[in-house]
C-alpha positions as CSV (number, residue, x, y, z in Angstrom):
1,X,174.4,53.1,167.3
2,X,175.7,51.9,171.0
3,X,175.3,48.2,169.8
4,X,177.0,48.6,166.6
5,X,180.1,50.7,167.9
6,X,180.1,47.7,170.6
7,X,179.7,45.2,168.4
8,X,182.8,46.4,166.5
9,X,185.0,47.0,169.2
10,X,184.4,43.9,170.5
11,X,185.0,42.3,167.1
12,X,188.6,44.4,166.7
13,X,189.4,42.8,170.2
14,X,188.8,38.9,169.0
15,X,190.4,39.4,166.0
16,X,193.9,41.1,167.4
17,X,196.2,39.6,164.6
18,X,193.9,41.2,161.8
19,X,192.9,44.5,163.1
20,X,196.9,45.0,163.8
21,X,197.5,44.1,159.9
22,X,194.5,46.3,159.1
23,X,195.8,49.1,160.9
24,X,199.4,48.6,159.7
25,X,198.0,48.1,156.2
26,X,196.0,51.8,156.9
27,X,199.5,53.4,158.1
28,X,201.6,52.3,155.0
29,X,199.1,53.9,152.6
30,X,198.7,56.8,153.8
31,X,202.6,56.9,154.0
32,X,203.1,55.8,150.6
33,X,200.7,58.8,149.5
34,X,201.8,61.7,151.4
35,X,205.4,60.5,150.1
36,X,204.5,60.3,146.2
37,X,203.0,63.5,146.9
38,X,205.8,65.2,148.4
39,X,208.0,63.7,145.3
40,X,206.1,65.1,142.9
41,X,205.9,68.5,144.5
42,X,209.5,68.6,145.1
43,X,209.8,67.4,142.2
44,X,207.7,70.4,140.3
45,X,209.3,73.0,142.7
46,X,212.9,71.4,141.3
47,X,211.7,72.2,137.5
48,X,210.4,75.3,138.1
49,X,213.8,76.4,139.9
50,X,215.6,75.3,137.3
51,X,213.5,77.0,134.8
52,X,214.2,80.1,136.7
53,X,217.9,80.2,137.2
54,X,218.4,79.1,133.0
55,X,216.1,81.9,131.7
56,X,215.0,84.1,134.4
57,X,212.2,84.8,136.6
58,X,209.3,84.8,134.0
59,X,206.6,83.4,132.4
60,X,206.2,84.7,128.7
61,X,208.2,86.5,126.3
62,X,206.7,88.9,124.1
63,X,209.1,89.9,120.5
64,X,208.7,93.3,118.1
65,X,206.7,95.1,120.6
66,X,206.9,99.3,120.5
67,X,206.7,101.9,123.1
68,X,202.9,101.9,123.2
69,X,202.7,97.7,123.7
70,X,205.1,98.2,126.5
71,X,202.7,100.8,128.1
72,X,199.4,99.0,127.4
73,X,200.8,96.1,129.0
74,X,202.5,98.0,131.8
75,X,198.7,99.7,132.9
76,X,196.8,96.2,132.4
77,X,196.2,94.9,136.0
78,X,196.4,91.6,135.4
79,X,200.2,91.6,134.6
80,X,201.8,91.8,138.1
81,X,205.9,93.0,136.7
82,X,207.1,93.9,133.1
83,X,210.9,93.9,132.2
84,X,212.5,95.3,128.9
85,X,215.8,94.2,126.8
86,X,216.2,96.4,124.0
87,X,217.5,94.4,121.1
88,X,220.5,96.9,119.6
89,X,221.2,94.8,116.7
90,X,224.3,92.8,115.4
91,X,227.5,93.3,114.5
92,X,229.8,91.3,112.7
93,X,232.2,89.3,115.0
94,X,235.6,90.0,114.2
95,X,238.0,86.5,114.0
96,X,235.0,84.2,114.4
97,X,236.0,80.8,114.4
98,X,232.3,79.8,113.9
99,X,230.9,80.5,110.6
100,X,227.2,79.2,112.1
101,X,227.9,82.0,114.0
102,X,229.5,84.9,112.7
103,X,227.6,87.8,114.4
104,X,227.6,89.4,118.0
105,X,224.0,90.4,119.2
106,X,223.8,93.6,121.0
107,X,221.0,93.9,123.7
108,X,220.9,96.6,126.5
109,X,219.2,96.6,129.5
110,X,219.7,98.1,132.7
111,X,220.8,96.2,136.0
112,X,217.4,95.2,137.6
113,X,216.7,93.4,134.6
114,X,219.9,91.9,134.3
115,X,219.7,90.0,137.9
116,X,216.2,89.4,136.7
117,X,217.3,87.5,134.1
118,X,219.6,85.6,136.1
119,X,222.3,86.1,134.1
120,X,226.0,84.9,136.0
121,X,228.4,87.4,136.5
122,X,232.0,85.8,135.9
123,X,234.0,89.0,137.1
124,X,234.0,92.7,136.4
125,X,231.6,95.2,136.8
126,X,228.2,96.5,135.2
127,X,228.5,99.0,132.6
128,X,227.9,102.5,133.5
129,X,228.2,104.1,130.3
130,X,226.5,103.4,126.6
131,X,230.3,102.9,125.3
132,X,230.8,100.2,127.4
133,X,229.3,96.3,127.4
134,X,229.3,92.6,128.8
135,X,231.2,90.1,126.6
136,X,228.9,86.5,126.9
137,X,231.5,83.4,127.8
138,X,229.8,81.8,125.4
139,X,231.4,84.2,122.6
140,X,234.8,83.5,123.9
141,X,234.2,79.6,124.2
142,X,231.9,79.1,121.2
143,X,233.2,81.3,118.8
144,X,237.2,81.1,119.8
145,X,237.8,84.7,120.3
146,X,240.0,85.9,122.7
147,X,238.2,88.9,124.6
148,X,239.3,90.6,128.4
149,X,238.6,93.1,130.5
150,X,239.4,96.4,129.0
151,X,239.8,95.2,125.7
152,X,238.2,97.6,123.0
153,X,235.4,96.8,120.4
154,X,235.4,98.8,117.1
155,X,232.0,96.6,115.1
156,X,229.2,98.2,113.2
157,X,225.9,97.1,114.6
158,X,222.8,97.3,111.9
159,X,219.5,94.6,111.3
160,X,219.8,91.1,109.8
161,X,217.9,91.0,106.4
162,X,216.9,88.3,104.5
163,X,217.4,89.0,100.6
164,X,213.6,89.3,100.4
165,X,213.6,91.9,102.6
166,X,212.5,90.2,105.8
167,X,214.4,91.3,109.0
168,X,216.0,88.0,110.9
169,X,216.3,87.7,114.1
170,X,218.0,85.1,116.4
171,X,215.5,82.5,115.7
172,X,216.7,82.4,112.4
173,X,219.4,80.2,111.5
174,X,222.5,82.0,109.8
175,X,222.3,81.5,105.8
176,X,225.8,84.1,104.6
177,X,224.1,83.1,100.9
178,X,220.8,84.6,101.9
179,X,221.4,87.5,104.2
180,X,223.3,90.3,105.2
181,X,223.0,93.6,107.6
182,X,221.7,96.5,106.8
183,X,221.6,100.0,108.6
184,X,224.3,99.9,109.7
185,X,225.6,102.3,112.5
186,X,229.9,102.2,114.0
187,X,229.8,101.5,117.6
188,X,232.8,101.4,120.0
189,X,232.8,100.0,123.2
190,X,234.9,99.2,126.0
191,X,234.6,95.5,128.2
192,X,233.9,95.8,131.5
193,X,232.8,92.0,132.2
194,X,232.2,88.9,131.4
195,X,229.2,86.5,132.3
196,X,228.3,83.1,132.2
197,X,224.7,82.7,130.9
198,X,224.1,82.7,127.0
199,X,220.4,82.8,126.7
200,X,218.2,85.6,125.7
């Protein structure tokens, strides 16, 4: 084992020029892959963050669950934090200058699942009362309605229904020759803010 450690050491020191190449060669690689892998984790991390401050900190959404699903999942261990929007219904949006989109969709939640969410908050405050709501920018700039602060909403919220009796949701595109709403209930509420995100 002596000899052959000699004999290599001995060999590194006649050949100077290549054993410096070598060990430049050595140095570059390792370089090149510790960069490409910090690249592509930044690059995940990037994706992930982004993921994050467009929908919200979470990994699956689950749609027309009850009382009892939210407590089954709430007591299985293997599900580390459970948040809940309760979809209100829609409402009818008054002046709408989009007739893909004529309705307003009516969600409440409280305030720890509103940061949650990662919704942005444009100015205002958070509603402390059931007669008061958020107004989405997105209704002001997509639909061309003028809505502020303090401005009062008279609209009566019920369910999308299909004419065959299905109930719509927001996944479903708007058809006004195949739908309308259905149960529903007057609601009036006051605006106490606006905010920036859209999706829900």
């Amino acid at each position: 084992m002596n000899i052959l450690r000699e004999l290599s050491i001995r060999n590194l020191i006649l050949n100077k020029k290549r054993t410096i190449s070598t060990i430049i060669g050595i140095i570059l690689s390792c370089s090149l892959i510790c960069a490409v892998g910090a690249m592509c984790t930044s690059f995940r991390e990037t994706l992930v963050q982004n993921a994050v401050n467009d929908t919200g900190y979470y990994h699956f959404k689950i749609s027309n669950v009850t009382e009892t699903d939210v407590e089954e999942l709430r007591n299985n261990k293997d599900i580390k934090d459970i948040v809940v929007v309760n979809q209100v219904g829609y409402g009818a949006l008054e002046n709408s200058q989009n007739e893909y989109k004529p309705y307003l969709k009516l969600c409440s939640m409280n305030e720890e699942v509103f940061e949650q969410l990662k919704f942005k908050i444009i100015e205002g405050r958070f509603p402390a009362s059931d007669d008061e709501v958020i107004i989405s920018n997105h209704i002001i700039e997509n639909a061309a309605v003028e809505y502020k602060i303090g401005d009062k909403i008279s609209i009566d919220i019920g369910k999308r229904e299909s004419l065959d009796g299905n109930i719509l949701n927001s996944n479903n595109l708007y058809n006004k020759d195949e739908e309308h709403l259905v149960g529903s209930e007057h609601k009036e509420f006051t605006i106490v803010r606006n905010n920036r995100k859209t999706k829900l």
